[in-house]
C-alpha positions as MATLAB code, in Angstrom:
seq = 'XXXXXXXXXXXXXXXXXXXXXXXXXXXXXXXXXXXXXXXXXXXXXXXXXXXXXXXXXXXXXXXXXXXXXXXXXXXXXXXXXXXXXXXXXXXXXXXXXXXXXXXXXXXXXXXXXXXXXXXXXXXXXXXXXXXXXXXXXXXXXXXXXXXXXXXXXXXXXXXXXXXXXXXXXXXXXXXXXXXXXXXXXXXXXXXXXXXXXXXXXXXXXXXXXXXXXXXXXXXXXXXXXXXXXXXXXXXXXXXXXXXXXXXXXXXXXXXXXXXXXXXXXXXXXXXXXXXXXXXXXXXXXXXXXXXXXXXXXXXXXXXXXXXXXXXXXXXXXXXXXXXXXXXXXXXXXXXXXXXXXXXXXXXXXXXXXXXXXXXXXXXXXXXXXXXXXXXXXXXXXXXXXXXXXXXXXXXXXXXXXXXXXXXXXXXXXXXXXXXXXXXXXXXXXXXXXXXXXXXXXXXXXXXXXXXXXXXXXXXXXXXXXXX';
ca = [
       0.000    0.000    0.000;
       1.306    3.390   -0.650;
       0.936    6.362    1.510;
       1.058   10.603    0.735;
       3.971   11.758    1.406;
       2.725   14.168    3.790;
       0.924   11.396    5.768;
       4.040    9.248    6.364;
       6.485   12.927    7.574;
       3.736   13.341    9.702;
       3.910    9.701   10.673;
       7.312   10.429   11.262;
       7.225   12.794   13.264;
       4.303   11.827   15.422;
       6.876    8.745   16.210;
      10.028   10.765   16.697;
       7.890   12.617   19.238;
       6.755   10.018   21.209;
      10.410    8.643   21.476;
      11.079   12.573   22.870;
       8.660   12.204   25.299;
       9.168    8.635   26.309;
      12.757    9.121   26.673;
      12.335   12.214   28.557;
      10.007   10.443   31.212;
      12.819    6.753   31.153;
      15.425    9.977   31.524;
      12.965   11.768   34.794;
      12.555    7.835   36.065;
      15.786    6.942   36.334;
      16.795   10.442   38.085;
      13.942    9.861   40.506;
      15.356    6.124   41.173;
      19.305    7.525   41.784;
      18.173   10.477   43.960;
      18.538    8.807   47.464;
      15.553    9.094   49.997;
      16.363    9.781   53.770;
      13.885   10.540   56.905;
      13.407   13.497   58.427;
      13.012   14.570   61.947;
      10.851   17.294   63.242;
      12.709   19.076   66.423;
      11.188   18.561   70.022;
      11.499   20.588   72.594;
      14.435   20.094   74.696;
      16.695   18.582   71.517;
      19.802   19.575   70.557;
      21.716   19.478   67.402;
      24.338   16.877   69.412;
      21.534   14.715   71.027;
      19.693   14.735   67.401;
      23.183   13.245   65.989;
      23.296   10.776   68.893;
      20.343    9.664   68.704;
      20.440    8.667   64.276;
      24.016    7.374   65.270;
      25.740   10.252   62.823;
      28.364   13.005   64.010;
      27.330   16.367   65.021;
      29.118   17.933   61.745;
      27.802   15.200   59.506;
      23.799   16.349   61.039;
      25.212   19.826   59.988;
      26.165   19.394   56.693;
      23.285   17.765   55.681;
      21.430   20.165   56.082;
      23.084   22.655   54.587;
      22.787   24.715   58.757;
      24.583   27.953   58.530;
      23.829   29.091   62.274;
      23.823   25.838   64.079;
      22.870   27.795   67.527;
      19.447   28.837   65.615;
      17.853   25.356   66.111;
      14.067   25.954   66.961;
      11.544   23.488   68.459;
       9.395   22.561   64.640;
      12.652   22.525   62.676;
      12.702   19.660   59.996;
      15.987   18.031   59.604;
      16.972   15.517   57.221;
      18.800   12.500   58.862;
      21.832   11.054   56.645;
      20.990    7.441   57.782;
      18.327    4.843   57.310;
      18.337    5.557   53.585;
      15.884    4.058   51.467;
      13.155    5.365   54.707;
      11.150    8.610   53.641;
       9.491    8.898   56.479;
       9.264   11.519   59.395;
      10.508   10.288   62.480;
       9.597   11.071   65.922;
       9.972    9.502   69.539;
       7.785    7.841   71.297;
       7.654    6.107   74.668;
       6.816    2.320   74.708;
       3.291    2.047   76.547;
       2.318   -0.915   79.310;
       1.498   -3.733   76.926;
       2.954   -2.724   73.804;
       5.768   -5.008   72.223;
       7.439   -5.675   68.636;
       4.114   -7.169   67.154;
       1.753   -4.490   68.438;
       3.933   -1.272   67.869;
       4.487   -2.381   64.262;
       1.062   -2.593   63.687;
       0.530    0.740   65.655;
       2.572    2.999   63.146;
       2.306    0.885   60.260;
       5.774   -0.589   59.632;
       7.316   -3.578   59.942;
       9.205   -5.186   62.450;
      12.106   -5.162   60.460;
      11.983   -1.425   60.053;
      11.486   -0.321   63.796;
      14.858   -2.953   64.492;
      16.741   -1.016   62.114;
      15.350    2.483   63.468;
      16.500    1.625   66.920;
      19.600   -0.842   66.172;
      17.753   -3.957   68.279;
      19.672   -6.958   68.817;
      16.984   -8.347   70.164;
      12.761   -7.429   70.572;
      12.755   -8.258   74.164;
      14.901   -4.816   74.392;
      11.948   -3.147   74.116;
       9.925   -2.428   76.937;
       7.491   -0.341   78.488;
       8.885    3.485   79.100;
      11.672    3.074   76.670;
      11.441    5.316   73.760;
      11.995    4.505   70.164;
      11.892    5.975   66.559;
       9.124    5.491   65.128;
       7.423    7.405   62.255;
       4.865    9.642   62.753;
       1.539    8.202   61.992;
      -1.085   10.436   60.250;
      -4.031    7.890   60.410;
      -4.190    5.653   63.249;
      -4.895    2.079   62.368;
      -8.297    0.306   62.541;
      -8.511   -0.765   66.452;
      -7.396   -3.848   67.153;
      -7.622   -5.979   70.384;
      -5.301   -9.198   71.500;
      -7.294  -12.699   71.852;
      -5.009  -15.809   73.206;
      -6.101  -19.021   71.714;
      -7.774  -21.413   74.062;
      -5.092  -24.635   74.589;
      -7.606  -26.967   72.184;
      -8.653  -24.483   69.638;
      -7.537  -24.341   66.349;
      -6.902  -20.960   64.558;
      -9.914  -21.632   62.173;
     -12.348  -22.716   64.631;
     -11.491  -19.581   66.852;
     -11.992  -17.455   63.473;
     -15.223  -18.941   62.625;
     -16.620  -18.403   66.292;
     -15.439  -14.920   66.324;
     -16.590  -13.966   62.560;
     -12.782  -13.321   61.470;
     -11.362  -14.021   58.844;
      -7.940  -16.848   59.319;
      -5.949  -15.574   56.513;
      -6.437  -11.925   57.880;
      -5.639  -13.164   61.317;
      -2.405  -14.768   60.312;
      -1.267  -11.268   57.945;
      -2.077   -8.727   60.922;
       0.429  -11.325   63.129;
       3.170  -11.505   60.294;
       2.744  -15.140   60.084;
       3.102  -17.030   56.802;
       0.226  -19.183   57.062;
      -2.788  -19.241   59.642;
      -1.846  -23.345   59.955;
       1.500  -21.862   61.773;
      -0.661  -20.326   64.390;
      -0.084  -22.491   67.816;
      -2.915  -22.932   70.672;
      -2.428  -20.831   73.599;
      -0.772  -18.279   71.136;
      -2.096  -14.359   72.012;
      -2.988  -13.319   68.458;
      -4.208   -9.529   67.239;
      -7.682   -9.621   65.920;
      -9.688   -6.883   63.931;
     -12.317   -5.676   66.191;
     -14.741   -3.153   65.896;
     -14.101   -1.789   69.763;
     -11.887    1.426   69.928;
      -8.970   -0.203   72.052;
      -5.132    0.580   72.152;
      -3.002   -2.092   70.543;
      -1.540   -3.306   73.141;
      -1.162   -7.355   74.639;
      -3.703   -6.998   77.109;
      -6.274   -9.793   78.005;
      -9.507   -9.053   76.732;
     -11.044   -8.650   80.532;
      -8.510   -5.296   80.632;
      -9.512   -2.565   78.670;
      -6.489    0.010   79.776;
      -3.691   -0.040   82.162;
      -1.700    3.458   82.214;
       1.122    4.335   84.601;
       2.009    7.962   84.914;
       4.496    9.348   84.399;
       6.049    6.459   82.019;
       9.404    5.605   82.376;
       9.360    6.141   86.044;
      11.353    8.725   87.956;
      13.351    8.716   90.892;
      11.001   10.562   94.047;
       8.283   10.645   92.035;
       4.567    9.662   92.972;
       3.623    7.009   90.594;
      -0.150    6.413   89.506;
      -1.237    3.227   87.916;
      -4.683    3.164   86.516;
      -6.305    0.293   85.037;
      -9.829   -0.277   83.640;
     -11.101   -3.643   83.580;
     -14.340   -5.111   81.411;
     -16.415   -5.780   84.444;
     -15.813   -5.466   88.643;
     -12.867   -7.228   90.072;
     -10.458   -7.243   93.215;
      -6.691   -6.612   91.672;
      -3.628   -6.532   93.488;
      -0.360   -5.800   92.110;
       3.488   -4.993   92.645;
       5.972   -2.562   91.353;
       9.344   -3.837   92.468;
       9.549   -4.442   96.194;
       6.198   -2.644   96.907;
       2.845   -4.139   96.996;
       0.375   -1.786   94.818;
      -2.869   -1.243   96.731;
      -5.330   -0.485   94.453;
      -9.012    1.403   95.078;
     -12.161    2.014   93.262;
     -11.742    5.788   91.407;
     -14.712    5.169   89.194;
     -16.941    2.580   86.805;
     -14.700   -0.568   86.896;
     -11.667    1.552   87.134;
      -8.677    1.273   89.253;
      -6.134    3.332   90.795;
      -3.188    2.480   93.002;
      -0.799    5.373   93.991;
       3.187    4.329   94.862;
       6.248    6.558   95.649;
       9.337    5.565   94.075;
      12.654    6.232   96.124;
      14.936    9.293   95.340;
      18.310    6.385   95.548;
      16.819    3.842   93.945;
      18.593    2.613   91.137;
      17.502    3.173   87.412;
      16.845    0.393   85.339;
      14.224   -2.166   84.875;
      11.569   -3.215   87.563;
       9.131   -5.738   87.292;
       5.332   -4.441   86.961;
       2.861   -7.124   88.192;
      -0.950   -7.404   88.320;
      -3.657  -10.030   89.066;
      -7.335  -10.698   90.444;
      -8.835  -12.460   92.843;
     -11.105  -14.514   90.311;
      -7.968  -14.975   88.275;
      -9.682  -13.409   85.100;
      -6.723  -10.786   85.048;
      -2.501  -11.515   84.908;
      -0.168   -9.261   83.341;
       3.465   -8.542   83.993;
       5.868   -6.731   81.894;
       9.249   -4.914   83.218;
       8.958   -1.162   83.020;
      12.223    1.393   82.823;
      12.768    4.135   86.123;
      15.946    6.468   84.905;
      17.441    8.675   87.166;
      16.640   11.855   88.134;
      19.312   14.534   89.133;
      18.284   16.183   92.541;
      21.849   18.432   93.090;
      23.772   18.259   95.922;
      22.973   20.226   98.899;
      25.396   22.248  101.260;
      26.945   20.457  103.880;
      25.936   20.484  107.563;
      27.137   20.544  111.135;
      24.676   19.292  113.629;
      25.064   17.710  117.335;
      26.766   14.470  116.743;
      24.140   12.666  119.086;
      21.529   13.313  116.678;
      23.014   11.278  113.806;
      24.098    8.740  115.811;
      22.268    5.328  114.437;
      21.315    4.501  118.158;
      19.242    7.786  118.129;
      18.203    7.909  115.153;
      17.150    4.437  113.776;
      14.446    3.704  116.234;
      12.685    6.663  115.388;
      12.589    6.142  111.995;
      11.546    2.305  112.522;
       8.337    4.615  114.492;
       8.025    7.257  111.599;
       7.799    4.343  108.725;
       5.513    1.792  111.295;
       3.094    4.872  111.456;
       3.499    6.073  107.896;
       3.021    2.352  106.922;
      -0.682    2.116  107.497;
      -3.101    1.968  104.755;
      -6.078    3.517  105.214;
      -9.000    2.468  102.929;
     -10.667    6.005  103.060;
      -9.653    9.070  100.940;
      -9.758   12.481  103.014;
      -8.030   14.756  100.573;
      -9.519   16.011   97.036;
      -7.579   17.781   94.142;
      -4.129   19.495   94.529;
      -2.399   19.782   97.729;
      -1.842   23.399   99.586;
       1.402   24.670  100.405;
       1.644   24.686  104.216;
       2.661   27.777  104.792;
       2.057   31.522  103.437;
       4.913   32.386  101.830;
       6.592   29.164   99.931;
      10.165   30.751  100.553;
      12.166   27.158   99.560;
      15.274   26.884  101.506;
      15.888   23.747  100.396;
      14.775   21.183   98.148;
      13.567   17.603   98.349;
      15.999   15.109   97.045;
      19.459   16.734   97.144;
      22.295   14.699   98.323;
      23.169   15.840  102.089;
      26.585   15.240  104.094;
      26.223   16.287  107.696;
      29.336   16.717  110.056;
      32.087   16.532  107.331;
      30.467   13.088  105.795;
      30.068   11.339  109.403;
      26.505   10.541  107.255;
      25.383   11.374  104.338;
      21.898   10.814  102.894;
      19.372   12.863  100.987;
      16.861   15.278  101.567;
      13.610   13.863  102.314;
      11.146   16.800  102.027;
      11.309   20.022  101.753;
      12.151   23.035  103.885;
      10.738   26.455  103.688;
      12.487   29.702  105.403;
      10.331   32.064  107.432;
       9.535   34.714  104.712;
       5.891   35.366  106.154;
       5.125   37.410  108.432;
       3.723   35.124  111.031;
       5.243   31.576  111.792;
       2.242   29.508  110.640;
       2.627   25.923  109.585;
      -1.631   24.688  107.925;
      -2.829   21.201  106.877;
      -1.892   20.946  102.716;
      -5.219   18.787  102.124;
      -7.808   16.958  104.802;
      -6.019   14.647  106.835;
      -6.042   13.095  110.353;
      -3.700   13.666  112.756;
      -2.363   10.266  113.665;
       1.062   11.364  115.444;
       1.430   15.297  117.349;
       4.611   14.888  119.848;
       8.080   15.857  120.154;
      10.852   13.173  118.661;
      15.062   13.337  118.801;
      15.855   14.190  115.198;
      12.671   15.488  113.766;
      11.913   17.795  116.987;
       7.909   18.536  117.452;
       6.363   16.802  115.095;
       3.023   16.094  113.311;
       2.318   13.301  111.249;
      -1.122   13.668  109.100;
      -2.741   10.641  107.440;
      -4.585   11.859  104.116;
      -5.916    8.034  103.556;
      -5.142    5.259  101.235;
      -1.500    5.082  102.041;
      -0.930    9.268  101.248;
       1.108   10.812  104.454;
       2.580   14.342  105.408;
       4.758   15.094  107.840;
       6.019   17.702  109.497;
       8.746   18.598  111.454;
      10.903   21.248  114.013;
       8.192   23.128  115.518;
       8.195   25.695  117.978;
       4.469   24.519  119.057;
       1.961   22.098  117.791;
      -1.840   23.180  117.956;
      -3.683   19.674  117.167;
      -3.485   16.258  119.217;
      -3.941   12.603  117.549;
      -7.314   11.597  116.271;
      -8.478   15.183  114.848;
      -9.319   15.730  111.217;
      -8.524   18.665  109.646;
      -9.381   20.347  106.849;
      -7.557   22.275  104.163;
      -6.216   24.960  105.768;
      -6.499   24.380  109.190;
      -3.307   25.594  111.474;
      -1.090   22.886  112.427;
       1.637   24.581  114.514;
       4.087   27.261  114.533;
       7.729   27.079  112.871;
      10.453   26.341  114.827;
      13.902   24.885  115.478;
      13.602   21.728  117.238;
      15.102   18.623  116.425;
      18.111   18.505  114.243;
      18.048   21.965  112.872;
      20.501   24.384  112.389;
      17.887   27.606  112.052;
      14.191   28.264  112.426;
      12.617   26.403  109.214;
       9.695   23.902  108.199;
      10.739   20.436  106.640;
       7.779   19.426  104.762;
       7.490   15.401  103.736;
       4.670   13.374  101.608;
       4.988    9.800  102.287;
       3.124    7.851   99.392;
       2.747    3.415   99.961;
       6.014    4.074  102.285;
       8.082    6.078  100.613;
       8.746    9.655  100.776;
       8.377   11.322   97.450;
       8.767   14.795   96.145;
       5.686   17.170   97.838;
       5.846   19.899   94.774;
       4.143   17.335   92.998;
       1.305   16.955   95.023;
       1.242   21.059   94.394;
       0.641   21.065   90.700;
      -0.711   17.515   89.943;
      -4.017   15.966   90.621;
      -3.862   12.412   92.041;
      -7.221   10.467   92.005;
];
């Protein structure tokens, strides 16, 4: 067949054309494919340009050049950087603290990646290094996934029988769990299941709907609150470490259990354990306490009777055997008070002390307050009873309040006391005068919260609200 001319040169360059443009888009392909693709980090506050680098595993001057950072002193909280590791991962990274019940399985499915990736993120040997109040790098999640809950497999079930009873689908069951095949899944194997329930992802049994501890990792002289809501009423007992959690009734099926966490305890991991009476609840996962940096105080020169361990241990065997009591009643409500009229802080709790040229050293187990008022009154912080008003060896006159449910104040070298044992006092109410009894080297008040036994930071019973 034979074609115009003018048919086949526009033939010809209708073809010559498309090779332009095809080429042009292989050419815009390939570029695409050799530019490399990194992550990016959005600044938090409290980072630094050297704690950024430390945390990607890159040098400070390698975080610099990256991005191109003229000023490096000009970091602002918001700031994207680009990260010059993990290539081949586009995504923005953030940091986020490992929750109670959240492991390799359920964080993966939480932000979307796989286990694989969140390894590499965070250079894991091995999953069981993660655990709860550690933080990781994870990318930041724009859409949460669909909720998902964690079912263990009865001992004699099979995967397919379980599926059929609970309307799910094996094959989906087996994907969510990053296993092969749903014939791989074992009885008494805790598998994620879709579920139509807004629930964290987390490993709990399906009688606990939340357990949160606050704050998460735990600190050194902090109070501690553990709340957990269960599906239906229950008795639960616990233990944090050495302590025995006693838990109480704040609401619908929901728990609470308050616990002070020593100032010289040592960080790392502690075991977190909880269980009912019916035995319809068990859960037990280690969580991380890291270390908190209290200062060190100036050093003091006091009678050398009163740090003498035959003068001083028995009364703090008394102090602890009184503070030890839990009381199942709650007298206080919202924020603590500060006990005095003018907060002037002499000294703060926690600091390391050294009394007598280091004879003994300790730390500071309250805090003290100067006499910046202009009268010397000392008032209750919340409602309380009194369940000690005397005069001891080291802490001079002395009144101990109980605030129930294991919550204690104390408080110590006054010039008079004003209540006697067995009143209840409200918010407010005058305690007793400052003074300078006791093992005192001026006219002060030392103020103490004791929470479960152990004598925590007051200031946070100032600004926080414990239930």
């Amino acid at each position: 067949m034979k074609y115009p001319l003018n048919r086949l040169n526009k033939t010809i360059s209708a073809i010559i054309l498309s090779i332009i443009i095809l080429g042009a888009s292989l050419s815009q392909n390939v570029s695409a494919q050799e530019i490399p693709v990194y992550p990016t980090y959005i600044v938090q506050s409290g980072d630094t340009l050297g704690s950024i680098a430390s945390l990607f595993g890159v040098t400070l001057q390698e975080l610099i050049n990256f991005n191109n950072l003229t000023d490096p002193n000009q970091l602002a909280v918001g700031d994207v950087l680009k990260v010059p590791a993990f290539e081949g991962i586009g995504d923005t990274l953030t940091i986020q603290t490992v929750g109670l019940g959240e492991n390799l399985p359920s964080l993966a499915i939480k932000y979307g990646v796989s286990q694989e990736q969140i390894i590499l993120l965070n250079r894991l040997t091995s999953p069981t290094e993660i655990y709860a109040g550690t933080q990781l790098i994870l990318p930041i999640v724009d859409q949460a996934p669909s909720a998902i809950r964690v079912t263990p497999l009865a001992g004699s079930q099979s995967v397919f029988g379980w599926s059929a009873a609970q309307a799910q689908n094996p094959w989906s069951i087996s994907h969510i769990n990053a296993i092969p095949n749903p014939e791989r899944i074992v009885p008494g194997q805790s598998l994620f299941a879709n579920s139509n329930e807004t629930s964290a992802i987390t490993s709990f049994s399906t009688n606990i709907k939340s357990i949160n501890i606050t704050p998460l990792p735990l600190q050194q002289g902090v109070t501690t609150s553990i709340e957990i809501q269960t599906t239906a009423p229950v008795e639960i007992s616990g233990k944090l470490g050495s302590h025995d959690l006693h838990f109480f009734p704040t609401g619908d099926n929901q728990y609470t259990a308050l616990q002070g966490i020593e100032a010289t305890i040592d960080p790392g991991l502690y075991d977190f354990s909880i269980s009912s009476t019916d035995n319809s609840i068990h859960f037990n996962q280690p969580v991380l306490l890291v270390d908190i940096n209290y200062g060190q105080g100036a050093p003091l020169d006091v009678d050398p009777r009163l740090i003498d361990p035959t003068v001083t241990e028995p009364e703090e065997k008394l102090v602890r055997q009184i503070t030890g009591v839990i009381t199942p009643e709650k007298y206080w409500d919202g924020q603590f008070v500060y006990p005095i009229d003018e907060p002037c802080v002499s000294a703060g709790y926690g600091s390391d002390r050294e009394y007598n040229g280091g004879v003994l050293k300790y730390y500071h187990t309250g805090i003290d307050f100067a006499v910046c008022a202009n009268n010397l009154n000392i008032y209750a912080p919340a409602g309380g009873k009194v369940v000690f008003a005397g005069p001891l060896e080291v802490r001079g006159n002395a009144v101990i309040l109980d605030h129930g449910q294991g919550i204690f104040s104390g408080f110590w070298h006054q010039s008079e006391i004003m209540v006697s044992v067995g009143d209840f006092l409200s918010p407010g109410q005058q305690i007793g005068l400052i003074g300078t009894t006791g093992r005192s080297t001026g006219p002060h008040l030392h103020w103490e919260v004791w929470v479960n036994g152990v004598q925590v930071n007051p200031y946070d019973w100032v600004v926080n609200v414990y239930p």
